[in-house]
N, C-alpha and C positions, 0 to 999 in steps of 0.2 A: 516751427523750426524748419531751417532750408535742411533738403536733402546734401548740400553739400555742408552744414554744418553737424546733420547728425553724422555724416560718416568722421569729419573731424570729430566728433565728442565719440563714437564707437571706436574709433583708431587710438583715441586716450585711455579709454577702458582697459581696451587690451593690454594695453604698455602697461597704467598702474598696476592690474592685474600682475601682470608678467614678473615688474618690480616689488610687488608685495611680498617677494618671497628672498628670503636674505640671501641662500643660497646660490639663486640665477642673480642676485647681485655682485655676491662675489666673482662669480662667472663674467661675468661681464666687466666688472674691474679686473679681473685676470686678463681678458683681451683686451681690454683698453691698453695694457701694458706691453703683453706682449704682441699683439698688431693681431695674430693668426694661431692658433692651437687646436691639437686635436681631442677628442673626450679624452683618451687615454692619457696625454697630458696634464689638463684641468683636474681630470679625477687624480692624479699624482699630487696635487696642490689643496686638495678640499680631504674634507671627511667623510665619503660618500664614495659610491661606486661609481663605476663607468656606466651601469647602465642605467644609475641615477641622474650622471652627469647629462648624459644623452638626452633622457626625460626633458631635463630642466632646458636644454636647449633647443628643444621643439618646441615647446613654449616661447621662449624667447626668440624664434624664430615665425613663430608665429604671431608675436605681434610686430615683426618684422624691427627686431632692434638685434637679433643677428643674422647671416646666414653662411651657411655651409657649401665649400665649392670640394669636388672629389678633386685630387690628386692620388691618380694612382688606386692605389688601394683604400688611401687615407681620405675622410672627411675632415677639412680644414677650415675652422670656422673663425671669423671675424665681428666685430661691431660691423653695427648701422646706424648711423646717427642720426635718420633722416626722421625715422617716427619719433624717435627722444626730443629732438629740435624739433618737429610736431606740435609735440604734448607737450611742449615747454612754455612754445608759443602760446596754445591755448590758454594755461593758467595763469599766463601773463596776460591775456586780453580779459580773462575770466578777474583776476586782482586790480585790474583796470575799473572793471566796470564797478564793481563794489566801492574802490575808493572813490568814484562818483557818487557813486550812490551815499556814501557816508559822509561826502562833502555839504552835499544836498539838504542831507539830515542836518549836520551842522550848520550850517547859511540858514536856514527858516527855523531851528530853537535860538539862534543868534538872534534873527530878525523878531522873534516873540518874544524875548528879551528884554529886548529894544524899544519894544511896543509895549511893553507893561509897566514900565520905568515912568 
């Protein structure tokens, strides 16, 4: 494996990772909506605290699908779409390759088929 495709399959880890938790998903459909919010907002909209919500966004910050710019006082946090369109890519090269592979499989039971007929 090329180093630059394990750091693409490590940068998907983290994300599904990140995504695995329903939570930091609703958190992230909350920014996706509202563009920018702060924990103390978010945590206003979920069942969780603020310094749960916080948690789940260091996470999600660190697989870089969000991040947090100060304003002020306030940490004001957004989506990042760049590692989601990442790991999207990937599983779409990754469903590529399979339906190859399965085409494969079917063309030669087809062709022994064929041959036994």
């Amino acid at each position: 494996m090329t180093d630059e495709r394990r750091g693409a399959v490590e940068a998907a880890d983290s994300v599904l990772v990140a995504l695995a938790d329903p939570t930091r998903r609703q958190l992230l459909d909350l920014l996706a909506a509202q563009g920018e919010a702060t924990a103390t907002t978010l945590a206003g909209r979920l069942p969780v605290s603020r310094q749960a919500v916080v948690k789940h966004l260091a996470v999600l910050d660190g697989a870089g699908l969000v991040s947090g710019s100060r304003v002020g006082r306030e940490v004001r946090y957004a989506v990042r779409p760049a590692a989601l369109d990442a790991t999207a890519r990937w599983m779409a090269a990754l469903a590529a390759d399979w339906d190859r592979r399965l085409a494969n499989i079917k063309r030669v039971a087809e062709e022994a088929e064929g041959d036994s007929r």
